[in-house]
N, C-alpha and C positions, 0 to 999 in steps of 0.2 A: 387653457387647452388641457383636454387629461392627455394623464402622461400611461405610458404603454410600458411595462416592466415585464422581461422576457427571461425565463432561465430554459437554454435547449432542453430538451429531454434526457439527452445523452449525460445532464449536468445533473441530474438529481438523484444520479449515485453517487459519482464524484466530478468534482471536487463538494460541490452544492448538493449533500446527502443529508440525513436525519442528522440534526443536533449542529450543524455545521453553521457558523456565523458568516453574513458576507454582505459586503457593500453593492450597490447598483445605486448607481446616478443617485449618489451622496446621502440614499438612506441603505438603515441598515437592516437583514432579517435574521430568520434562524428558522433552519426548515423544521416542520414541525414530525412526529412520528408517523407511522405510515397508517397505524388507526385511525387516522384523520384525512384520507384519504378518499375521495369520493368512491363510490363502489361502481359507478358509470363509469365508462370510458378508460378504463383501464387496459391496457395492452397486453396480451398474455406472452410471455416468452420461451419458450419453448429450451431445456436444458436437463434432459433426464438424468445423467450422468452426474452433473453438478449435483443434483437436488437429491439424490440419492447419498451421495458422500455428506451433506451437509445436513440431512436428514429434513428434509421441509416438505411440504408437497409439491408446490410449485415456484417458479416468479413470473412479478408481472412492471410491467413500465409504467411512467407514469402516463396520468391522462395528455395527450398531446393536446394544448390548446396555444391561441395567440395572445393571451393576458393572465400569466398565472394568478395562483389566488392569494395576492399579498394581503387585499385591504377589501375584498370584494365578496362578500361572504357568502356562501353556495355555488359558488361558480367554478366550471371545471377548472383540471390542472393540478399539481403540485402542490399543497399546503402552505405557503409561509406566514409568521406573524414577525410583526414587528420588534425588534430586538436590537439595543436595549432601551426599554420603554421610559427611560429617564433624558429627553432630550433637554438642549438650550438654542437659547434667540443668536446669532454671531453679533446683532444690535444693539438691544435693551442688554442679554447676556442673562436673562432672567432664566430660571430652570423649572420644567413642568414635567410630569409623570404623565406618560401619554397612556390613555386606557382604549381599550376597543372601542367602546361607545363615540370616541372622539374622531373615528376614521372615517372620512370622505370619502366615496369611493373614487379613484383615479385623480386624487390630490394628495401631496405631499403635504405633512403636518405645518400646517402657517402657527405663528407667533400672536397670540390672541391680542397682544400690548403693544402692538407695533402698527404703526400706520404711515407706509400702506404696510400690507403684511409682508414679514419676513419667514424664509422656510425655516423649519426648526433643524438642528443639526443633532446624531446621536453624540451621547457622550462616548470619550475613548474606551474609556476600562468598567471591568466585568470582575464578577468574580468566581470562580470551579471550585471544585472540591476531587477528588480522588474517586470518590463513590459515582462520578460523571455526572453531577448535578452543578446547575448553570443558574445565575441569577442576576440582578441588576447589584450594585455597590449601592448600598445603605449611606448613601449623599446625608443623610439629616446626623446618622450616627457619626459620620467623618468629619462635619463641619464644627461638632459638641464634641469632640472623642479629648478635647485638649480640656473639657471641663469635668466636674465630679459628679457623681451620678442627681445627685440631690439639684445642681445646677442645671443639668439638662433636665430631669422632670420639670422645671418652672416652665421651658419654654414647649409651649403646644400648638405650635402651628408649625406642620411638615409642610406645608409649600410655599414658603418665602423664602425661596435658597436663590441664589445666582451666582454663576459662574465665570468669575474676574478674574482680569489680566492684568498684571504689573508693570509697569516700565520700569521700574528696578533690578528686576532682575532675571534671568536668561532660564531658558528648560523646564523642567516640570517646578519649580522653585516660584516661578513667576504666575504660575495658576494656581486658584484659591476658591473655594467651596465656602459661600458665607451665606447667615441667616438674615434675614434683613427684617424679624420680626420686631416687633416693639417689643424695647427694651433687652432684647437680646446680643445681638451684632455678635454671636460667635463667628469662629473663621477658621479656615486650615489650608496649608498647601498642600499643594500634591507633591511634596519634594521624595517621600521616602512613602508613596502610595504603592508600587508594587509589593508584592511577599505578603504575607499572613500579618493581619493586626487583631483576632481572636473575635471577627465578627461570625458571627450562626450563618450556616448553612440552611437555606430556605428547603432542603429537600426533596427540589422537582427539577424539570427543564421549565422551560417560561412555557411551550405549549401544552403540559401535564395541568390538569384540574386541581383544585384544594383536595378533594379526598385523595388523590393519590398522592400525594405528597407523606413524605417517611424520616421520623428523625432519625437525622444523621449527625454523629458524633464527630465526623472530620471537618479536621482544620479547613479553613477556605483560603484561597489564594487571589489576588487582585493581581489579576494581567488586562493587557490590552486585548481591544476585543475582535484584532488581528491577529493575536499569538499562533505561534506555531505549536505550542502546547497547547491550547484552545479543545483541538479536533485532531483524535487519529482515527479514521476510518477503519475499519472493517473489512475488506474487501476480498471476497472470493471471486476467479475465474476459470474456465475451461475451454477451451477450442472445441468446437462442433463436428467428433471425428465421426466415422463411420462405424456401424456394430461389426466388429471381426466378426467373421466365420470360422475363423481358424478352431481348433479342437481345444480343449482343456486337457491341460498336462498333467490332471491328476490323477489318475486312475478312473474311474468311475464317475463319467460324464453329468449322468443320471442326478448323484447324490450331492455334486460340484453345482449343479443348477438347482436343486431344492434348498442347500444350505446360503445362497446369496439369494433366494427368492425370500428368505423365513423373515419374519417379521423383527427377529432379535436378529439380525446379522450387524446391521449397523452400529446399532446400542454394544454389541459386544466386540466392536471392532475402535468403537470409541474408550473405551474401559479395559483392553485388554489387559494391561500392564497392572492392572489392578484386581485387589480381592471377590469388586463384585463382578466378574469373569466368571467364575465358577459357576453363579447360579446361571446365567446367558448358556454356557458351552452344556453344560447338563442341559436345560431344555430342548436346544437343536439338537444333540446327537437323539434324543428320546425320537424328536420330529422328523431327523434327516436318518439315520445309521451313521452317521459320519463319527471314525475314529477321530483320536488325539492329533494324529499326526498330520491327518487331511484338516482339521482345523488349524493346529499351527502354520501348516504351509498356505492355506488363503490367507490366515491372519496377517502372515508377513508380506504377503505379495499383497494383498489391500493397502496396509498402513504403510509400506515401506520398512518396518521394524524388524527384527531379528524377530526370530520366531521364539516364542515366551514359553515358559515351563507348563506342563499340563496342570490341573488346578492339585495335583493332591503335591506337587513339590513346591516349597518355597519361592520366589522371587529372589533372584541372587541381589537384587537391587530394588531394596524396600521404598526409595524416594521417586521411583520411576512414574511418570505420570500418564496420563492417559494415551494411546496411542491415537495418532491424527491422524485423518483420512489422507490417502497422497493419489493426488490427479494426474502425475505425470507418465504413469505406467500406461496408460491404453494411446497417449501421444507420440511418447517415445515407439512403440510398438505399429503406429502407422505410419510413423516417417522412415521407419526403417524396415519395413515393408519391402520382401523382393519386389513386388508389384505394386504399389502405393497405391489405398483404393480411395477411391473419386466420388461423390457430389457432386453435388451445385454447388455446396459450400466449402465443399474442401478438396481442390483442385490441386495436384502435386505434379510435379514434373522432374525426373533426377537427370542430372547432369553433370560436370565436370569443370575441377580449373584449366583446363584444355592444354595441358602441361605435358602431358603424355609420353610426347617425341624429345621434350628436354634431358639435357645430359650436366648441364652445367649450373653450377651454383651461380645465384640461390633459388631461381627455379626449379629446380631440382631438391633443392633439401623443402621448398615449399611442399611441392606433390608430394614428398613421401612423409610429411607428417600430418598431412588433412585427407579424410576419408570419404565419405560421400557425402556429396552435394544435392539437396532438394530444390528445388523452387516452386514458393505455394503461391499460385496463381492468385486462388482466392482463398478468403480465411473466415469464419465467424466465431465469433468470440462474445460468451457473455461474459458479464459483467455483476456481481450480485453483493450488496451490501448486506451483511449482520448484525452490524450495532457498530458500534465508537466506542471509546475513551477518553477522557480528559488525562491532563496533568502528566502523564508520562503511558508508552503504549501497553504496558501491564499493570495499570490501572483497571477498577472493576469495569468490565465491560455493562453498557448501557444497550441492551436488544432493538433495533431497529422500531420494533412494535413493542413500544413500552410498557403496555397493558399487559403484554403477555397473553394475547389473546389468538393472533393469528397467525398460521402455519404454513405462511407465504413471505418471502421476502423482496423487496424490491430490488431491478435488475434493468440491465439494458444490453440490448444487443449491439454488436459491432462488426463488420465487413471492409474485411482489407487484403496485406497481401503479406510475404516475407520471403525469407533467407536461412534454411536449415541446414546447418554444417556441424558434421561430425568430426572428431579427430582418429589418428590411425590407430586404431586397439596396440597392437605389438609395440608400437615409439612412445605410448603413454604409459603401459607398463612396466618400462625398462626408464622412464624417466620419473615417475612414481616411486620407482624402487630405490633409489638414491638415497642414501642417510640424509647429506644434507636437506635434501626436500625435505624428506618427511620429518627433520627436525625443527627446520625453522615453521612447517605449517604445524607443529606440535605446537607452537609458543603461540597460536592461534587459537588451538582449542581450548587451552588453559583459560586463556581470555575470555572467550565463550562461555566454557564455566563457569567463569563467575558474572557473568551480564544477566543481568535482570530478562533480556531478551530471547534468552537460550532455547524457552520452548518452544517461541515463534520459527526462531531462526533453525533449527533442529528438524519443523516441521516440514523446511525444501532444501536443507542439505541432506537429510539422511539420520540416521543413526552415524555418532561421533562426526568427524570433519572429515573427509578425505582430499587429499590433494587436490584430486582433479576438481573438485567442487570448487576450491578457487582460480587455479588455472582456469578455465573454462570462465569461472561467470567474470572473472579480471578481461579477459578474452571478449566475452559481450560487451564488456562499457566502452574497451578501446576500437572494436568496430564498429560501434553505435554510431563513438565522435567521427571515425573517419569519414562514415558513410552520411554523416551527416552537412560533409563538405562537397559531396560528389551525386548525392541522389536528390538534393533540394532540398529534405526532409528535416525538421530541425530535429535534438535531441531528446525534444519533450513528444516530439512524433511518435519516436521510435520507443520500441519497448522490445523487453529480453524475456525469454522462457530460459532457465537452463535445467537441462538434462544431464545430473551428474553424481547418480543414486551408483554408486560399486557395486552392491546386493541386486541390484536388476540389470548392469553390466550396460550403465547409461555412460556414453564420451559424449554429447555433444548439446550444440544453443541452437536457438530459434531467435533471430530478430526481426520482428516484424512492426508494423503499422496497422493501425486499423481509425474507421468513422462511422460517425451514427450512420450517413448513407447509403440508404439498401445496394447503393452501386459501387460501394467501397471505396478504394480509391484507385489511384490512377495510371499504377504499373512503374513507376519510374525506381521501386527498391529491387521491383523480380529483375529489371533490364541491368543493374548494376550484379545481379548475382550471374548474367550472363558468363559464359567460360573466360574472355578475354579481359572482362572488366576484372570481374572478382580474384583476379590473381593480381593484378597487378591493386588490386583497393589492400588485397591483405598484407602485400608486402609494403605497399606506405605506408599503412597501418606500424606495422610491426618497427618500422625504421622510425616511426613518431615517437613508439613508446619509449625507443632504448635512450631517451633522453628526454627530462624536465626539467621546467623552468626554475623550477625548487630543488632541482638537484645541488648539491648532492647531500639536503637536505632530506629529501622527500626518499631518494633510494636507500638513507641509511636510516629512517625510522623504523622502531623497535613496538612502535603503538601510535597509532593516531585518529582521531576520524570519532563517533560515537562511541564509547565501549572500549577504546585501545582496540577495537578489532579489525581495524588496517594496518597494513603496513605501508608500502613502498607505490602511495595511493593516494593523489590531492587533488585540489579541484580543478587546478594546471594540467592534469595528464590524466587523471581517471575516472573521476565523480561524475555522475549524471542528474539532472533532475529529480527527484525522488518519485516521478510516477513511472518514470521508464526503466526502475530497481524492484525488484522481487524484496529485495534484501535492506531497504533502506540505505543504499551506501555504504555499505558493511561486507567485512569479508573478502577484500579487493589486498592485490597483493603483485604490484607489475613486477616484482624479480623472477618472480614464478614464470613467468612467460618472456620475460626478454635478460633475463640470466642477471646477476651479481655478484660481489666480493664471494668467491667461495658458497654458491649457490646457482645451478648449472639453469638454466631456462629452458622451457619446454622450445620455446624459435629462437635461441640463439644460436645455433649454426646460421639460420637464414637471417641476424642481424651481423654477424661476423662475413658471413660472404660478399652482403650488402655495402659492407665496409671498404672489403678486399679492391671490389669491384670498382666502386667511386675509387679508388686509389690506384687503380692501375687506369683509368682512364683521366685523370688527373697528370700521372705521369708520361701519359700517351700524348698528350694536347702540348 
């Protein structure tokens, strides 16, 4: 019977994007670039806003069909090839290099030596390289590597390998890579196969051609072809907001709409912080009239960045690297909206913890530290991949379209709902202003500093750290969990925007949900942000944090988590999934929000009242 191998649509950005390894019904693929992409049936997506800041022209989905194209050559759908092409029998235990020519369409790879036939199984491990190139493990080289080179040139026949198991001995110690050629019987285990053993870099992905292929001089790494190092995606996204009406605040409407129309706006918005700026800003002002000063002021409200020295002054900070486009300015800007404006797709509703008439604690210290409340009925959300990296996430990025040919990126759309809550301007900045805060999120930024990560991570905090940047997104992971006991939703449902740029005068998060289905989903997060619910989810909330299971382990840590750039932050009380983090799990900090030894919390009045209260009705019973 053929077998029917399905990847949804909504999967071939993530998790099952370009370059990404993955199992289905016990074979293994690797999706291939998007140059390989049938040019029928492709979905267009619609994201002007995205595609502007990332500079492409458009995105589009994949072709939607009911048998993507694993083994079925010209047929619509998604790309994949088989990967890694060096399988074995689990029978005979014989090992074969499986080549295209050899694929059945809608059968799995059978075992030519076995009768009846047995399905062939991939091997485990793979090998990367830094540069994001991907290849099979040189099995012939691994079986000989124990011999001299003069000894492996005798033996010339690469495919009598098989892959034997020991009853001797336990883990990777007990598997063995042998040649079973005449006269040869070399052998190796796999005891110390992970890490670098100085085999070459083949210089491609497995779906890249012989000519494209590039010497590369980096080391290669032997991991599993599970690894979590394997694949770091790429991923840009944006909410599908509405085009404000509102006026431009800078002087001269006119010259504000010609200099983001010009063709160098973007290219000089990505290099600002940089020398070749100058020639970018000379040609617009030629094109637009626009001064110095009306380009430093878009430049900063585009990128998010302080606004940079006109070109004829120095750079006070020569290591400064390019400025990155920031998406959350026209979001933050609709949700905060006297009027929130409306779609089909982006449907807002503001309302209240319905607290209003409360007089007494902790209801009372709740309402007056959380500010206004949205509820987004409905939400789109694309989704748009760039490229990957291997081996760690600042590694060379690998472009989606490898060729480097097309000016489109793959993307998927999503329809859902959420949960937009601000904090109170005036109780954030009197709690902000605190030495102790701002020193213990000092030992933060240092951190930062030195993480290989800084650029990325820089790109949705802001320029430098600022407090509320971890207040606030510590603030989303611990709503996530609650609500993810009270709305059905699981954790990996939910996902966090946070809004907490200081220079745009951003307090607040967005959590939401979303699905491939044009009908979204199914309302049960907006009924939780309802006024009765939502006050009472955020003070369990807040009464969960002020205690972990890794206390007081976990409240007195000084570094934890990727990078030292947690603190008082473990997978007991605050970590999420890594698709429902902007941040990777990074930059989470519960003291900050439910207070510490000598470090005040933004809701700890409302975990101390909460205290008060169980105690005085404790003593009432």
């Amino acid at each position: 019977m053929s077998r029917t191998l399905r990847v949804r649509q909504s999967q071939t950005v993530v998790p099952f994007g370009v370059g990404a390894v993955f199992d289905i019904q016990g074979e293994s693929f690797v999706a291939t670039g998007i140059g390989d992409w049938p040019p029928r049936g492709r979905q267009r997506v619609e994201s002007a806003r995205l595609a502007s800041r990332l500079g492409v022209t458009g995105f589009y989905a994949a072709p939607a069909t009911a048998n993507d194209r694993f083994d079925v050559p010209d047929a619509p759908g998604a790309p994949y090839i088989r990967f890694p092409s060096w399988l074995f029998c689990g029978s005979c235990r014989r090992m074969k290099r499986w080549r295209i020519a050899d694929e059945k369409p809608g059968q799995p790879p059978r075992c030519p030596s076995c009768s009846p036939t047995r399905t062939l199984a991939p091997m485990r491990f793979v090998q990367i390289c830094q540069a994001g190139h991907l290849s099979d493990v040189d099995w012939w080289f691994w079986a000989h590597s124990r011999r001299d080179a003069g000894e492996r040139r005798r033996c010339e026949e690469r495919d009598r390998l098989r892959f034997l198991v020991s009853e001797r001995a336990s883990g990777l110690e007990a598997l063995s890579v042998t040649c079973t050629a005449k006269g040869c019987g070399a052998s190796r285990d796999l005891l110390d196969i992970l890490g670098t053993h100085g085999m070459r870099c083949s210089g491609r992905n497995p779906w890249q051609r012989a000519n494209e292929r590039l010497e590369c001089p980096r080391p290669v790494q032997i991991v599993q072809r599970t690894a979590g190092n394997l694949y770091y995606p790429i991923v840009h996204s944006a909410l599908d907001i509405p085009e404000s009406d509102a006026p431009a605040a800078h002087g001269d409407e006119a010259v504000v709409a010609k200099v983001r129309e010009h063709d160098l706006w973007i290219p000089l918005c990505r290099v600002a912080a940089t020398p070749r700026a100058a020639a970018f800003r000379t040609m617009i002002q030629e094109d637009t009239g626009a001064d110095d000063a009306l380009l430093d002021a878009l430049i900063a409200e585009e990128t998010g960045e302080a606004a940079q020295p006109s070109p004829g002054t120095p750079s006070s900070d020569p290591q400064t690297g390019p400025a990155r486009p920031d998406l959350s300015r026209e979001e933050w800007a609709a949700f905060t909206a006297p009027t929130p404006p409306a779609t089909r797709d982006f449907a807002l509703r503001e309302t209240t913890l319905g607290l209003a008439g409360e007089s007494a604690d902790p209801w009372a210290a709740l309402d007056r530290r959380f500010g206004r409340i949205v509820l987004a009925d409905r939400l789109r959300e694309v989704r748009a991949l760039s490229g990957f990296t291997r081996v760690s996430p600042d590694a060379t990025v690998v472009p989606a379209d490898t060729a480097r040919r097309l000016k489109w990126l793959p993307a998927v759309e999503v329809f859902g709902e959420g949960i937009f809550l601000s904090l109170n301007p005036a109780e954030l900045a009197g709690w902000e202003a605190d030495g102790a805060v701002r020193k213990r999120v000092s030992g933060m930024r240092a951190d930062l500093d030195r993480s290989f990560q800084r650029d990325r991570l820089e790109a949705l905090t802001g320029p430098g750290l600022a407090p509320r940047f971890v207040l606030l997104h510590t603030l989303a992971h611990l709503l996530i969990r609650q609500l993810s006991f009270e709305s059905g939703y699981t954790t990996a449902s939910l996902r966090e925007r946070v809004y907490a740029r200081p220079e745009q005068d951003q307090y607040g998060i967005l959590v939401y949900t979303a699905a491939g289905d044009a009908e979204g989903t199914l309302g049960g997060l907006v009924r939780q942000g309802e006024p009765s619910r939502l006050a009472e989810t955020l003070l369990r909330m807040t009464e969960a944090a002020a205690w972990c299971s890794a206390d007081p382990l976990c409240s007195e840590h000084t570094g934890q988590g990727f990078g030292n750039l947690n603190r008082a932050a473990c997978h007991a009380c605050a970590l999420l999934p890594e698709t429902s983090c902007e941040t990777g799990n990074t930059l989470l900090d519960r003291t900050l929000v439910v207070g510490g030894e000598h470090v005040p919390g933004y809701l700890e009045p409302i975990v101390t009242a909460a205290r008060a209260a169980a105690a005085d009705a404790l003593e009432g019973s």
